[in-house]
N, CA, C and O atoms as CSV, one atom per row, in Angstrom:
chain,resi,resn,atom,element,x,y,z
A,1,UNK,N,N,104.869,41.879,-149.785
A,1,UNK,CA,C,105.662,41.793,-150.997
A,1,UNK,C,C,106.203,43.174,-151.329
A,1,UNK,O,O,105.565,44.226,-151.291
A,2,UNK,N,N,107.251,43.037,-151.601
A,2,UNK,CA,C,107.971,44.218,-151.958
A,2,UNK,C,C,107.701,44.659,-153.466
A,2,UNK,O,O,107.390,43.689,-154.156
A,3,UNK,N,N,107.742,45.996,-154.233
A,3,UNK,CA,C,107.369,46.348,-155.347
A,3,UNK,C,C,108.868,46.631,-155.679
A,3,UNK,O,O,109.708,47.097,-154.909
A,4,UNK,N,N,109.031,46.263,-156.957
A,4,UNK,CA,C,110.400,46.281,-157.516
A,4,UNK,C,C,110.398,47.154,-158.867
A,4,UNK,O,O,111.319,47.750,-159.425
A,5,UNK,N,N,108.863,47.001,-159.237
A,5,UNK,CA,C,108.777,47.927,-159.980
A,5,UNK,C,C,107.356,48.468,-160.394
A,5,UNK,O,O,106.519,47.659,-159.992
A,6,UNK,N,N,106.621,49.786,-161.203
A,6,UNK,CA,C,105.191,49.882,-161.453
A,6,UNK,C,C,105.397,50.478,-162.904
A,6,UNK,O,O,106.187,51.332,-163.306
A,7,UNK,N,N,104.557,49.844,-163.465
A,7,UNK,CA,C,104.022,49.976,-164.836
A,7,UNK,C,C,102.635,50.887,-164.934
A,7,UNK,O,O,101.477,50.541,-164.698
A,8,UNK,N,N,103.209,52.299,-165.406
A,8,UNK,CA,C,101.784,53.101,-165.244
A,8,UNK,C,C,100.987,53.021,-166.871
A,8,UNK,O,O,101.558,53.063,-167.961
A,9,UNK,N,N,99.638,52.907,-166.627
A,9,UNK,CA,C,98.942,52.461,-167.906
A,9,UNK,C,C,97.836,53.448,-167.746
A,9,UNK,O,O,96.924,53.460,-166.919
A,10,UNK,N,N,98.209,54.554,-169.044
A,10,UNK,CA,C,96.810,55.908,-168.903
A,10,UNK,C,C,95.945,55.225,-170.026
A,10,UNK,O,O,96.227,54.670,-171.088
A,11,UNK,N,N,94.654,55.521,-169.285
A,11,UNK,CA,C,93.202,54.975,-170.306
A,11,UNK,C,C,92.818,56.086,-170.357
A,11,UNK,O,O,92.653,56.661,-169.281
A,12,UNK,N,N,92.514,56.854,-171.693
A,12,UNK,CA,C,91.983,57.527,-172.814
A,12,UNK,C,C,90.913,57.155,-173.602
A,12,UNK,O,O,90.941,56.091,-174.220
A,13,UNK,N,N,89.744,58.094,-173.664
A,13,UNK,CA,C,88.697,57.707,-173.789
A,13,UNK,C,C,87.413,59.097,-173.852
A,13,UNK,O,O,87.415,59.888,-172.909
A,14,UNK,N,N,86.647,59.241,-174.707
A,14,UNK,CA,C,85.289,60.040,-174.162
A,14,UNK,C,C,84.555,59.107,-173.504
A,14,UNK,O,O,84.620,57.886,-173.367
A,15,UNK,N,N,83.545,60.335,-172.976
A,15,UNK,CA,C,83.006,59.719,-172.006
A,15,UNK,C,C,81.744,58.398,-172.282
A,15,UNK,O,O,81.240,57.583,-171.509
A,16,UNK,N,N,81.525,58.713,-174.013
A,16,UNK,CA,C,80.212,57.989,-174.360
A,16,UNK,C,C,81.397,56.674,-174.297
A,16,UNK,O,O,80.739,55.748,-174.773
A,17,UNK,N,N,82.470,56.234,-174.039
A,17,UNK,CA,C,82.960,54.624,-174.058
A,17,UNK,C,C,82.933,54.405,-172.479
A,17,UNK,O,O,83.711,53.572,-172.015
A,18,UNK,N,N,82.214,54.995,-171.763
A,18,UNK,CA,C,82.492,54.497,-170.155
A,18,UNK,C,C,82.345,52.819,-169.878
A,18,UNK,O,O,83.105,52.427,-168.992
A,19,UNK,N,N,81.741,52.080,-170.314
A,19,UNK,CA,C,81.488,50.488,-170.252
A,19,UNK,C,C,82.300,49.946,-170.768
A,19,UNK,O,O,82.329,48.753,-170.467
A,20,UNK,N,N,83.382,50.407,-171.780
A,20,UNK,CA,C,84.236,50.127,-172.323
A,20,UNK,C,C,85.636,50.107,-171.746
A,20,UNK,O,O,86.519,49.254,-171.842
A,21,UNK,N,N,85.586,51.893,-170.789
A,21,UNK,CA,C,86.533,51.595,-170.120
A,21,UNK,C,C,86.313,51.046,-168.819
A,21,UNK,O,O,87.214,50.817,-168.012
A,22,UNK,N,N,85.429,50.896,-168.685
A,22,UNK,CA,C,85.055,50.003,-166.854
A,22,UNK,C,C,85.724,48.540,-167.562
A,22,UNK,O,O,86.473,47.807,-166.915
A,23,UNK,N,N,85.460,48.356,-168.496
A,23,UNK,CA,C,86.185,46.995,-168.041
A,23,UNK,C,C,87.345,47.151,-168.821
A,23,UNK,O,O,88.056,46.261,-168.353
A,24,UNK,N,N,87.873,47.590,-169.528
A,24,UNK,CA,C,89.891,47.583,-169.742
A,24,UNK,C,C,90.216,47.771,-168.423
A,24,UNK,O,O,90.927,46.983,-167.800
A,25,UNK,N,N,89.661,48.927,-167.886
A,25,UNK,CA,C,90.260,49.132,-166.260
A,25,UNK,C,C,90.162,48.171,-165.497
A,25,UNK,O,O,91.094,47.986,-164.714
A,26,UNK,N,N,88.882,47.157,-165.478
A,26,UNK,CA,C,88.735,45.696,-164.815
A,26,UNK,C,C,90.072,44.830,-165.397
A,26,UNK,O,O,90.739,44.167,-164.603
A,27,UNK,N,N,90.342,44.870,-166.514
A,27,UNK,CA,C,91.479,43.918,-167.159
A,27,UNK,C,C,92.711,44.513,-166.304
A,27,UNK,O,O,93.533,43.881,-165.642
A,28,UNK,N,N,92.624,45.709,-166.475
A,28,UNK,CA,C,94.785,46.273,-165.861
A,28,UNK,C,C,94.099,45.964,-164.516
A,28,UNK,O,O,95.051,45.570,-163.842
A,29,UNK,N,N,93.068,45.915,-163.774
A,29,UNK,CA,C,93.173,45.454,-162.200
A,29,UNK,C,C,93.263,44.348,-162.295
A,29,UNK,O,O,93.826,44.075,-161.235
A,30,UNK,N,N,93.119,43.411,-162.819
A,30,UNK,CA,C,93.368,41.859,-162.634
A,30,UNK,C,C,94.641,41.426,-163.009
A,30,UNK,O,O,95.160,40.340,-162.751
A,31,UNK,N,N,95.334,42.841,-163.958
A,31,UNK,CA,C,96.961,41.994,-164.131
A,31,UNK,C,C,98.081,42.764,-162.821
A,31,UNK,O,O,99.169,42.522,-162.300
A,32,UNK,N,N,96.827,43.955,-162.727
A,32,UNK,CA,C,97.942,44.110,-161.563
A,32,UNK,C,C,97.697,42.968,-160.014
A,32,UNK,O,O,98.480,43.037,-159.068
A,33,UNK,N,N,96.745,42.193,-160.026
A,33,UNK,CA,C,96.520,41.239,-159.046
A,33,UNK,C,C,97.435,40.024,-159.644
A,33,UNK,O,O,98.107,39.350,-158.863
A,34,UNK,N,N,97.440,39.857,-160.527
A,34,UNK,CA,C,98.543,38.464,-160.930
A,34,UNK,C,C,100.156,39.207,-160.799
A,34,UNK,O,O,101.203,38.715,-160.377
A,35,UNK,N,N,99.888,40.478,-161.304
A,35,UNK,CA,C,101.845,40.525,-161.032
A,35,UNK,C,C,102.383,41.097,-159.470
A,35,UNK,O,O,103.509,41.155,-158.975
A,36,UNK,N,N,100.939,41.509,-158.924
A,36,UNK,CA,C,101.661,42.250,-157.662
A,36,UNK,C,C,103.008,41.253,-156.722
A,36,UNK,O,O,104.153,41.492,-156.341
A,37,UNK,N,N,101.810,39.763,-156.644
A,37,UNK,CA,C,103.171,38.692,-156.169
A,37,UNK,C,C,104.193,38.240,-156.362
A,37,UNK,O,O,104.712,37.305,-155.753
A,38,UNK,N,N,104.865,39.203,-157.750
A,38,UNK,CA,C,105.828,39.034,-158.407
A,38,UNK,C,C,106.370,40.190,-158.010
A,38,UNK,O,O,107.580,40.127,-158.232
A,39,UNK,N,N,106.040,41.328,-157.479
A,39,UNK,CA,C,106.844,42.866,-157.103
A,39,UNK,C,C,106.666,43.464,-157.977
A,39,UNK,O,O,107.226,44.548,-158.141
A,40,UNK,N,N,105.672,42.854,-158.978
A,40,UNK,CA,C,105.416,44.762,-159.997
A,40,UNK,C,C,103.713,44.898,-159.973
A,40,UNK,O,O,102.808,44.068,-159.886
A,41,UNK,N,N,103.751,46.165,-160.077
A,41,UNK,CA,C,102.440,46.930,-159.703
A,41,UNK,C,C,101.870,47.476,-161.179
A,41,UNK,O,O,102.802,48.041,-161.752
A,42,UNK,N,N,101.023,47.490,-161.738
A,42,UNK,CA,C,100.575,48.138,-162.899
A,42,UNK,C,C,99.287,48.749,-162.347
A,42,UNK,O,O,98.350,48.174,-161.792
A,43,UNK,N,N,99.464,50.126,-162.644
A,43,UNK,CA,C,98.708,51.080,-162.279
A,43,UNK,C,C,98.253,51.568,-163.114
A,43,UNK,O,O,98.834,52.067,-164.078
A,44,UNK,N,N,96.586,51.495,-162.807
A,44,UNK,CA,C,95.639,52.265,-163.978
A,44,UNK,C,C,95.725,53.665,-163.873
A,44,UNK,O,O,95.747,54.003,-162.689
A,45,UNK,N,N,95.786,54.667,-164.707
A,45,UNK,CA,C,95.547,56.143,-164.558
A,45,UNK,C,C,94.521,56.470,-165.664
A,45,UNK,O,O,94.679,56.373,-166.881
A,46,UNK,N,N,93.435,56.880,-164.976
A,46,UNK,CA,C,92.210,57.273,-165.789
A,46,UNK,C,C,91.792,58.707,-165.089
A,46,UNK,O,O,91.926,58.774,-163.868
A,47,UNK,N,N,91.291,59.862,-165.802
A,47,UNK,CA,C,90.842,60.447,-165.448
A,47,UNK,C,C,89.915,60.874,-164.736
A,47,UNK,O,O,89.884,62.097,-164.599
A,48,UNK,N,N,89.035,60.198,-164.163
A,48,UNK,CA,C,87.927,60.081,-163.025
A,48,UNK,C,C,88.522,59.553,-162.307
A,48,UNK,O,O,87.838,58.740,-161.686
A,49,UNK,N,N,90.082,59.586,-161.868
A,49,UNK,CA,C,90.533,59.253,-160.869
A,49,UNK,C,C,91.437,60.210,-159.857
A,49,UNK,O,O,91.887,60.192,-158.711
A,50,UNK,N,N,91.404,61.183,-161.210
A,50,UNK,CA,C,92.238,61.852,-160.608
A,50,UNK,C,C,91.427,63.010,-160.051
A,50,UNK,O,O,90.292,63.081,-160.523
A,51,UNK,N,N,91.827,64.149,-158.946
A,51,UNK,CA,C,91.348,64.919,-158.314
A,51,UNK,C,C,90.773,66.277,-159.026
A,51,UNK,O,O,91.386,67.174,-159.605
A,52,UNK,N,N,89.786,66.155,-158.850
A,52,UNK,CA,C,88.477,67.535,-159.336
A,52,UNK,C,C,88.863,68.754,-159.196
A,52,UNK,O,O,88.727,69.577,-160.101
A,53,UNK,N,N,89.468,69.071,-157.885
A,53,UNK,CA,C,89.955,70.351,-157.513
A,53,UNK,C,C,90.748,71.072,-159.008
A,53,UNK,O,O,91.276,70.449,-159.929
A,54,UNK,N,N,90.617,72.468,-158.860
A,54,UNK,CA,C,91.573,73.304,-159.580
A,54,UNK,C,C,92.451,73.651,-158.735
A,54,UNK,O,O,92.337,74.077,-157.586
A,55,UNK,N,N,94.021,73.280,-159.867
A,55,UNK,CA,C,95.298,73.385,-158.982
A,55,UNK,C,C,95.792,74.412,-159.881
A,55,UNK,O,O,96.880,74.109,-160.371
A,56,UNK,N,N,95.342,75.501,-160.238
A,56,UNK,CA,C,95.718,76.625,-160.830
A,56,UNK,C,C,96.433,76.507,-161.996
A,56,UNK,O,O,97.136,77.440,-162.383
A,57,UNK,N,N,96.337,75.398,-162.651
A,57,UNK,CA,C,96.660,74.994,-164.126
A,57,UNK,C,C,95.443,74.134,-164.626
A,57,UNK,O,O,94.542,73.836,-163.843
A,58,UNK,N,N,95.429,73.744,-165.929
A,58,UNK,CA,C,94.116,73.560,-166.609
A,58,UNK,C,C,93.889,72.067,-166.567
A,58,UNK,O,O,94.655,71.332,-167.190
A,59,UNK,N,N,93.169,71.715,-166.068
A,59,UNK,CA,C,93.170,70.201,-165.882
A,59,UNK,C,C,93.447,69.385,-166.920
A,59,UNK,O,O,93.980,68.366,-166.481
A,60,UNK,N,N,93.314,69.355,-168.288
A,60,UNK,CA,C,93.841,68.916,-169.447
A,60,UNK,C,C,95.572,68.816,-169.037
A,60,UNK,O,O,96.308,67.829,-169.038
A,61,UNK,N,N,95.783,69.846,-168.794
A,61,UNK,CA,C,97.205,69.851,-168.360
A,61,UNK,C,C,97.621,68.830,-167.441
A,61,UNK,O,O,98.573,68.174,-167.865
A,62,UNK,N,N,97.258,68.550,-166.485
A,62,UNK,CA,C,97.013,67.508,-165.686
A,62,UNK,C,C,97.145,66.131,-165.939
A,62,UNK,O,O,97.925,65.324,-165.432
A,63,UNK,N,N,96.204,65.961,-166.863
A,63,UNK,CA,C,95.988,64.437,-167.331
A,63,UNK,C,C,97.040,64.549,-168.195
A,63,UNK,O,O,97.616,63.475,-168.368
A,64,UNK,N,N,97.569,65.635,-168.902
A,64,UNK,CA,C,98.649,65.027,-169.955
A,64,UNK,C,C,100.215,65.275,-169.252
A,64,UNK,O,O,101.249,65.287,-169.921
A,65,UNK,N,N,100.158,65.456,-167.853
A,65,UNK,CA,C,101.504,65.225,-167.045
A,65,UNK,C,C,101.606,63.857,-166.482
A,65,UNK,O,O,102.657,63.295,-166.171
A,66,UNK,N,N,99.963,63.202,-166.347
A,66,UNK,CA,C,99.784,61.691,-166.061
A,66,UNK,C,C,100.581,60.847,-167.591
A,66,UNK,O,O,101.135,59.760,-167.750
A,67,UNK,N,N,100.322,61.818,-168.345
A,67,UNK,CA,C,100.418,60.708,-169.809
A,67,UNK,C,C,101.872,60.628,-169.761
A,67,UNK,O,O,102.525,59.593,-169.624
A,68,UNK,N,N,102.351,61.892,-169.894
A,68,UNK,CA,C,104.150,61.782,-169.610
A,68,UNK,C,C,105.011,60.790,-168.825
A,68,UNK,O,O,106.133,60.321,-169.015
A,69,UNK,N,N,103.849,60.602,-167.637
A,69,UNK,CA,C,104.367,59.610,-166.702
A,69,UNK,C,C,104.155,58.846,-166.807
A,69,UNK,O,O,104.832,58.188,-166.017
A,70,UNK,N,N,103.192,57.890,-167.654
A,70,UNK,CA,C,102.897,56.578,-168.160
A,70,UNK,C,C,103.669,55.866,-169.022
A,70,UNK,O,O,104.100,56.480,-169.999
A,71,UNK,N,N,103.940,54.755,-168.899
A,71,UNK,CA,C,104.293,53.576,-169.334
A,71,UNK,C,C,103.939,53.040,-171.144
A,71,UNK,O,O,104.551,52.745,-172.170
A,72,UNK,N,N,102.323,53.201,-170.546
A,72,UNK,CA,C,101.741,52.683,-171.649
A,72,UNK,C,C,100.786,53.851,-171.721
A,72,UNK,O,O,100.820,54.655,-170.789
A,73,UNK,N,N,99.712,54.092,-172.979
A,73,UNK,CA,C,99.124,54.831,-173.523
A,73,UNK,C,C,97.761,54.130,-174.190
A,73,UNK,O,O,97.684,53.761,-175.362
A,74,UNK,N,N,96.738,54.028,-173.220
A,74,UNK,CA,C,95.574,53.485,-174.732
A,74,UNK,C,C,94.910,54.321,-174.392
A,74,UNK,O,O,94.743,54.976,-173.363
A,75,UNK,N,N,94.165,54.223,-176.206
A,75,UNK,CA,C,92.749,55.644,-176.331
A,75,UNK,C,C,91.986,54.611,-177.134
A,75,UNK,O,O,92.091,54.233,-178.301
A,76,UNK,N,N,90.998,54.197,-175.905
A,76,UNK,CA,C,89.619,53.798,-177.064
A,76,UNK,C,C,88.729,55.006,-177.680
A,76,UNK,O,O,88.541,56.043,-177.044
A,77,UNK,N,N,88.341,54.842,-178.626
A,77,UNK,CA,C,87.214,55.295,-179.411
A,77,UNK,C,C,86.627,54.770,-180.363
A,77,UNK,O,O,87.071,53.673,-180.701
A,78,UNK,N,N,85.789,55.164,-180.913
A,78,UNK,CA,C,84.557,54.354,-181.433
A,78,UNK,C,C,84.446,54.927,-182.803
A,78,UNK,O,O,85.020,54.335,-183.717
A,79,UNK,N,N,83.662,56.192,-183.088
A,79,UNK,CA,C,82.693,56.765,-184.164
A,79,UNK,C,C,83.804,57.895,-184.311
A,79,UNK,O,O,84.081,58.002,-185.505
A,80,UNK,N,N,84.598,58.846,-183.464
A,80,UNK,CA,C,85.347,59.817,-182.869
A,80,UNK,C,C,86.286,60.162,-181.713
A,80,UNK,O,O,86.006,59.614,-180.647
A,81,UNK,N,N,87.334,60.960,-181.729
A,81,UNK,CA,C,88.252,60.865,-181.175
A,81,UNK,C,C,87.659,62.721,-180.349
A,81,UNK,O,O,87.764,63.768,-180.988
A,82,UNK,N,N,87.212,62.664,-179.200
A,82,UNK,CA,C,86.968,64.409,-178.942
A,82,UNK,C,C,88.507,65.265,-179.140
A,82,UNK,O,O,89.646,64.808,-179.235
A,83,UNK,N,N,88.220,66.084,-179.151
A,83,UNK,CA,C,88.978,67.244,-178.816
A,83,UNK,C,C,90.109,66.817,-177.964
A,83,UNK,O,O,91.207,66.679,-178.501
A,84,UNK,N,N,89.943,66.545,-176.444
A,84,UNK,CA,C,90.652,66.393,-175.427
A,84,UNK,C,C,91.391,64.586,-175.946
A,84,UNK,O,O,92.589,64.303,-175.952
A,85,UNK,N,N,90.719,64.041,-176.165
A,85,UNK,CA,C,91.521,62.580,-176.641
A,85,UNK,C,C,92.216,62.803,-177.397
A,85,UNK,O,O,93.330,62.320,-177.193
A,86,UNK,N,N,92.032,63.721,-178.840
A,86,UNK,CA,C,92.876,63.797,-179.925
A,86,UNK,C,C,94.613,64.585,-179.292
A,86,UNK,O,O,95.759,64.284,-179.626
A,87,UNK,N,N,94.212,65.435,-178.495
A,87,UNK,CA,C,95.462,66.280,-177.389
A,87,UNK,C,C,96.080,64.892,-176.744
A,87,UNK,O,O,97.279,64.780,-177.000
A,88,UNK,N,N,95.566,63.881,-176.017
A,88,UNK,CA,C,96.248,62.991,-175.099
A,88,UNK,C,C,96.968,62.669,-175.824
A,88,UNK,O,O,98.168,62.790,-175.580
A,89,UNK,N,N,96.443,62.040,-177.203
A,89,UNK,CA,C,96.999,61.150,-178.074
A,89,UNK,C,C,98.480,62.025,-178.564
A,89,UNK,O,O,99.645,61.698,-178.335
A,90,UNK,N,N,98.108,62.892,-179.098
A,90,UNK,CA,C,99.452,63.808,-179.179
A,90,UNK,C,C,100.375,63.801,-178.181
A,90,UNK,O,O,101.533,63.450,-178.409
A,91,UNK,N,N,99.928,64.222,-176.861
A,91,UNK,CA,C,101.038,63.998,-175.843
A,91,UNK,C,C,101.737,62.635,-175.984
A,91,UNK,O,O,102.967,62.581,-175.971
A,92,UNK,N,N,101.087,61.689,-176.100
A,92,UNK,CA,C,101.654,60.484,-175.970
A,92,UNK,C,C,102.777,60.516,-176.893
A,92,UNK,O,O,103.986,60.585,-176.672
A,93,UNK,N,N,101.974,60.436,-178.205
A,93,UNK,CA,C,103.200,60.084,-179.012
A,93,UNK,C,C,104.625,61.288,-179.153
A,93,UNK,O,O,105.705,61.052,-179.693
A,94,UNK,N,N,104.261,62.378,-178.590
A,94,UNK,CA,C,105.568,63.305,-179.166
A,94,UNK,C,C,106.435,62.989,-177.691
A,94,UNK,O,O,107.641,63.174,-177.534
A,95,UNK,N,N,105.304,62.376,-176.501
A,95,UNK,CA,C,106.668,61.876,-175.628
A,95,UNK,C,C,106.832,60.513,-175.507
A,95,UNK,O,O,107.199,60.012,-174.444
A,96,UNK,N,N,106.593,59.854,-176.509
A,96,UNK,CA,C,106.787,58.393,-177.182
A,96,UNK,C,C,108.370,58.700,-178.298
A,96,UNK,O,O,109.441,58.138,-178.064
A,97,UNK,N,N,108.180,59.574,-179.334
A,97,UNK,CA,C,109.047,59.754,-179.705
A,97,UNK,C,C,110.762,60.455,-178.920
A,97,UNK,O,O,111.944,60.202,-179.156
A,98,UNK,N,N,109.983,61.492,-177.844
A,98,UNK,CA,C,111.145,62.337,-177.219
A,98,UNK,C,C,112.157,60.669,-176.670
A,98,UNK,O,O,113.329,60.361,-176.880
A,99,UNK,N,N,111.024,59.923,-175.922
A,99,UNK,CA,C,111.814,58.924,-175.399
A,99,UNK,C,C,112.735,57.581,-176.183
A,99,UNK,O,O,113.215,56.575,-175.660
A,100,UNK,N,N,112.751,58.115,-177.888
A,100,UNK,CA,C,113.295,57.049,-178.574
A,100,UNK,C,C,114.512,57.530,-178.742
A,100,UNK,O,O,115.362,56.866,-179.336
């Protein structure tokens, strides 16, 4: 099947919601299994996915060049939003707005 198009979806999160995000991430893998036969791909981007190495910029930096490139934007939290979530969340929306 040919891909016609991909829907990137960044999951945001501390780390105390990990069970939380194991399964949203179980949910975007099961819709990307129902739409792949249709030619679109929805791709999870979570940070434990992406590569450990230092690429001579700050890995925060990193995840929020993933966010730029995403589609969609969710941030679970619970009790608190850390430090680094409260930054994603910002990225998102000021390139939520750039893109209106």
């Amino acid at each position: 099947m040919e891909i016609r198009k991909t829907i990137k979806v960044f999951l945001a999160s501390l780390d105390e919601l990990k069970e939380e995000r194991d399964k949203f991430g179980n949910f975007i893998r099961r819709l990307d299994g129902i739409y792949l036969h249709r030619g679109i791909h929805v791709e999870l981007l979570m940070w434990e996915d992406m590569d450990p190495c230092y690429n001579n910029v700050r890995k925060q930096d990193e995840y929020n060049a993933w966010i730029r490139q995403s589609n969609l934007f969710v941030c679970l939290f619970h009790t608190l939003a850390g430090e680094y979530t409260r930054e994603e969340l910002s990225v998102a929306q000021e390139e939520n707005r750039r893109q209106i």
